[in-house]
C-alpha positions in Angstrom: -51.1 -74.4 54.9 -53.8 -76.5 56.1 -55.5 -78.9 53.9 -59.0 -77.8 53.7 -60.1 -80.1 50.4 -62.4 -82.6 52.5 -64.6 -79.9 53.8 -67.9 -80.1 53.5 -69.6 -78.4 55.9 -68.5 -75.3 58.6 -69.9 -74.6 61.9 -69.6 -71.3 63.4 -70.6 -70.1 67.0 -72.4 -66.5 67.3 -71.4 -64.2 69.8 -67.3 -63.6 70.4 -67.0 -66.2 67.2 -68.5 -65.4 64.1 -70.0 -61.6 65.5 -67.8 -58.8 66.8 -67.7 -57.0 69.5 -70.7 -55.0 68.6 -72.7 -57.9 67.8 -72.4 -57.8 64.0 -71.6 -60.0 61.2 -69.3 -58.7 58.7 -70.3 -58.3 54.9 -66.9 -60.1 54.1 -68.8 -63.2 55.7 -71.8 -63.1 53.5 -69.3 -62.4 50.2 -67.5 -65.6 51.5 -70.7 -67.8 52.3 -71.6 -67.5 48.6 -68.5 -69.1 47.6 -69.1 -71.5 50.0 -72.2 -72.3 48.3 -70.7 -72.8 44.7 -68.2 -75.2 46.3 -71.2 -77.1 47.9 -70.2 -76.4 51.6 -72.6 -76.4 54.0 -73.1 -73.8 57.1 -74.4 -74.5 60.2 -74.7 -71.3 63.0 -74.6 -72.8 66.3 -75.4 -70.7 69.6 -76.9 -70.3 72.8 -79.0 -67.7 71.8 -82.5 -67.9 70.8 -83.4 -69.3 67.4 -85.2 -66.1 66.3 -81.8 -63.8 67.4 -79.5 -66.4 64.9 -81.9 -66.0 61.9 -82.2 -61.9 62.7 -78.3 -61.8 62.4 -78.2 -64.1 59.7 -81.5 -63.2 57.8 -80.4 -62.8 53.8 -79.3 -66.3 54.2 -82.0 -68.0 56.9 -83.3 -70.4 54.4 -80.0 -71.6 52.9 -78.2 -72.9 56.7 -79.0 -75.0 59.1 -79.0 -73.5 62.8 -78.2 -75.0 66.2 -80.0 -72.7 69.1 -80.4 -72.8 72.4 -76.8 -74.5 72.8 -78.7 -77.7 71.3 -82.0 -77.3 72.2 -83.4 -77.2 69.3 -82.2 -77.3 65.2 -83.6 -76.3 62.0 -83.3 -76.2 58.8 -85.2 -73.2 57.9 -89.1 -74.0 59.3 -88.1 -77.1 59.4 -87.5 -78.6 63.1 -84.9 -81.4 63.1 -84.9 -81.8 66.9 -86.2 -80.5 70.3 -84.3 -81.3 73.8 -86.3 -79.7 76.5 -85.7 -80.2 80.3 -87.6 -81.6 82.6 -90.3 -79.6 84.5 -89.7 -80.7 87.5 -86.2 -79.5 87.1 -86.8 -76.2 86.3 -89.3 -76.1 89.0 -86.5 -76.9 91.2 -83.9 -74.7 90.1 -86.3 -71.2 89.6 -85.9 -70.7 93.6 -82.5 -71.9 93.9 -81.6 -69.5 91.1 -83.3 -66.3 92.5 -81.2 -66.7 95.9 -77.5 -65.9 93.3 -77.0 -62.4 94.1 -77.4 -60.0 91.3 -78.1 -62.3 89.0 -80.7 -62.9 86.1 -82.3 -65.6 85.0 -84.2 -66.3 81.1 -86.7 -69.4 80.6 -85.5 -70.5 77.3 -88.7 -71.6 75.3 -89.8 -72.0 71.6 -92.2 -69.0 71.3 -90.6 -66.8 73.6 -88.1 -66.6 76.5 -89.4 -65.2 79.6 -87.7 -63.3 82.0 -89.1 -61.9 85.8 -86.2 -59.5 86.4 -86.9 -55.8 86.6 -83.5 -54.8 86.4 -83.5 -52.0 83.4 -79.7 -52.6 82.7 -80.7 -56.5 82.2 -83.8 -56.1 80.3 -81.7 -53.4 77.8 -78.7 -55.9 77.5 -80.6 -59.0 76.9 -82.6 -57.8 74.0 -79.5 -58.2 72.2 -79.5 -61.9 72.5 -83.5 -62.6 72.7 -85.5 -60.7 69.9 -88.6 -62.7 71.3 -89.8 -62.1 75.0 -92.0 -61.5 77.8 -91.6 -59.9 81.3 -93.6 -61.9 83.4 -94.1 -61.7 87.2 -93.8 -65.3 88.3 -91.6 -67.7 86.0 -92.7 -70.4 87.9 -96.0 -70.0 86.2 -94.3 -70.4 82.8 -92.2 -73.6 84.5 -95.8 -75.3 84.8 -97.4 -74.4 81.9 -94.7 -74.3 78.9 -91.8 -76.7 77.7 -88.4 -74.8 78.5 -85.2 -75.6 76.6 -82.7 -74.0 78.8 -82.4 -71.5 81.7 -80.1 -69.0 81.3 -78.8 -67.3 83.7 -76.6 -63.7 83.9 -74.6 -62.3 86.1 -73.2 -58.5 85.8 -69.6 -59.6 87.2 -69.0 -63.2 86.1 -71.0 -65.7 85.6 -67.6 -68.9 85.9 -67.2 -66.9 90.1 -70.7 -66.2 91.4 -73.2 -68.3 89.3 -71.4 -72.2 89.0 -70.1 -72.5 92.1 -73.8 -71.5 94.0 -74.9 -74.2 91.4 -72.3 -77.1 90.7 -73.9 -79.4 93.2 -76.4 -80.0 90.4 -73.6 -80.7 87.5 -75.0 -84.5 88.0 -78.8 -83.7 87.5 -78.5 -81.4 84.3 -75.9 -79.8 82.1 -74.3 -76.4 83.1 -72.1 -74.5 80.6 -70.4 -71.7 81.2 -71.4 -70.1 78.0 -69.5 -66.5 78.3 -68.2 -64.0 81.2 -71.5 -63.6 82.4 -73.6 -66.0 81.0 -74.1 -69.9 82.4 -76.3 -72.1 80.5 -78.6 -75.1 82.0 -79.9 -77.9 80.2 -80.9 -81.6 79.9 -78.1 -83.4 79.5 -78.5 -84.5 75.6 -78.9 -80.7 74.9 -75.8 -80.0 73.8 -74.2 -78.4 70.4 -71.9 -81.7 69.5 -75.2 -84.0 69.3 -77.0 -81.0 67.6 -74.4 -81.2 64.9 -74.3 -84.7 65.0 -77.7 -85.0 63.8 -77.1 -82.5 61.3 -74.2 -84.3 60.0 -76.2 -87.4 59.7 -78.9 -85.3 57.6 -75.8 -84.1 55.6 -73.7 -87.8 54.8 -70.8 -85.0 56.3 -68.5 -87.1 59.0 -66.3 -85.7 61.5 -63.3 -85.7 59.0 -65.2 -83.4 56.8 -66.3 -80.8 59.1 -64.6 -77.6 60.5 -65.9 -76.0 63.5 -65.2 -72.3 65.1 -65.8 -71.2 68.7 -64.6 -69.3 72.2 -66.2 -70.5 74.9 -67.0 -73.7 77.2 -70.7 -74.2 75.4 -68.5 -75.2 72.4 -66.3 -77.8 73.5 -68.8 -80.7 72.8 -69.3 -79.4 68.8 -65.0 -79.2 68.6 -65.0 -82.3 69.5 -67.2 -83.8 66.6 -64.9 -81.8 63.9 -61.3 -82.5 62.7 -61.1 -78.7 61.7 -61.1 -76.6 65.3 -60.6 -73.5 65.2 -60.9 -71.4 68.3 -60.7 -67.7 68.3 -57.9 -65.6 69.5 -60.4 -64.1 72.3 -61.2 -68.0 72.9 -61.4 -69.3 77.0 -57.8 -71.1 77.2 -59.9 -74.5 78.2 -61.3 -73.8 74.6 -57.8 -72.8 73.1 -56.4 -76.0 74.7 -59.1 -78.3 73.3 -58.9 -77.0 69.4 -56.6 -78.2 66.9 -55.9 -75.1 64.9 -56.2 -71.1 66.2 -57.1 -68.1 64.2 -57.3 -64.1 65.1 -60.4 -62.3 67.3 -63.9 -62.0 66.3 -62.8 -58.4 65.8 -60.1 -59.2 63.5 -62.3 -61.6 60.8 -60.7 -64.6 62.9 -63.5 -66.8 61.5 -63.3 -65.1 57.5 -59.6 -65.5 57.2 -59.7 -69.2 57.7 -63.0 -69.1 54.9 -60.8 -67.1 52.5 -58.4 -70.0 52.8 -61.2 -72.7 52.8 -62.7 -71.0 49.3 -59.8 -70.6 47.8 -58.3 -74.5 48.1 
């Protein structure tokens, strides 16, 4: 058995993590993060999704956690904003047209009020309401590169994302960050945008250190957050660069990989 008594605070990625396959979060977690509570642990969701998709998954307990969204764009503790990172204009004025030449793939403006999307593909407008609750189809996201501050551009790709989106874009890895952020899914970023200095300022907030903090996730967006915790856990269903990286394992997001290690956790 691991010794869980210096635990003060747990940070869980969404999707493939903490939500199943059918992009749900179990009542056994919500039973658990009231125990968590009466210990005095903290929780912290951290994602890549839009802030507005983490709350609607998490909305009985918005107010309560703090949440890391946009793979560090921005953080909050309920309305409260505890940091922006937002790329540069002129990089994402760059990269729209470089981006629309990837072959079947999609690409989201990432922005506070809404993300914006130009695609008219019906099978990526129904599959990326799951992760965006907030949106707008727009005909020229270059118009929204000029006018609005953009955390991220994400960009999808029906096949894989790791084959047919990086490499088109990994001459760029120098300019901005680009994560890998799931099977289809790559993430792009200014270079401070990332979940480990989201959670480092919310550690700060807290007085919780490294030694006091476990972390869960599955994919490459993650690795900077495991490494600011001395509980990683990464899920059974994990990428095997994340599996290699963490110090502990635990079962699938569809097997309560994340609410058997809370068990534990609540009852040390």
């Amino acid at each position: 058995m691991i010794d869980f008594s210096k635990v003060k605070l747990v940070v869980s990625d969404m999707d493939g993590t903490l939500l199943n396959s059918q992009g749900k979060v179990s009542p056994l977690f919500f039973e658990l993060f009231t125990k968590l509570q009466q210990k005095n642990i903290r929780f912290c969701a951290a994602s890549g999704r839009q802030y507005n998709s983490i709350v609607n998954k998490l909305a009985v307990i918005r107010d309560d956690i703090h949440v890391i969204a946009e793979n560090g764009g921005v953080a909050k503790k309920g309305n409260e904003v505890l940091l922006f990172n937002f790329l540069k204009p002129e990089k994402v004025m760059h990269l729209v047209p470089v981006l629309r030449e990837i072959d079947r793939s999609n690409m989201v403006l990432c922005c506070d009020d809404f993300a914006f999307i130009e695609s008219k593909d019906e099978r990526f407008i129904n599959l990326f309401q799951e992760y965006y609750n907030s949106y707008q189809q727009v005909d020229d996201l270059m118009e929204i590169a000029k006018s609005k501050d953009v955390f991220k551009i994400a960009v999808y790709h029906f096949d894989s994302s790791e084959d047919y989106i990086y490499p088109a874009i990994k001459h760029l890895k120098d300019e901005v960050l680009l994560k890998v952020s799931g099977k289809n899914w790559l993430d792009i970023s200014d270079e401070k945008a990332n979940k480990g200095n989201a959670l480092r300022q919310v550690q700060q907030l807290l007085n919780v250190t490294k030694e006091e903090t476990m972390v869960f996730g599955d994919y490459h967006n993650d690795i900077e957050m495991m490494q600011e915790a001395d509980f990683s856990f990464a899920m059974e269903n994990a990428h095997k660069d994340i599996k290699e990286l963490a110090k502990y394992a635990t079962k699938s997001n569809d097997n309560y990989g994340v609410e058997r290690i809370l068990e534990q956790l609540v009852n040390s």
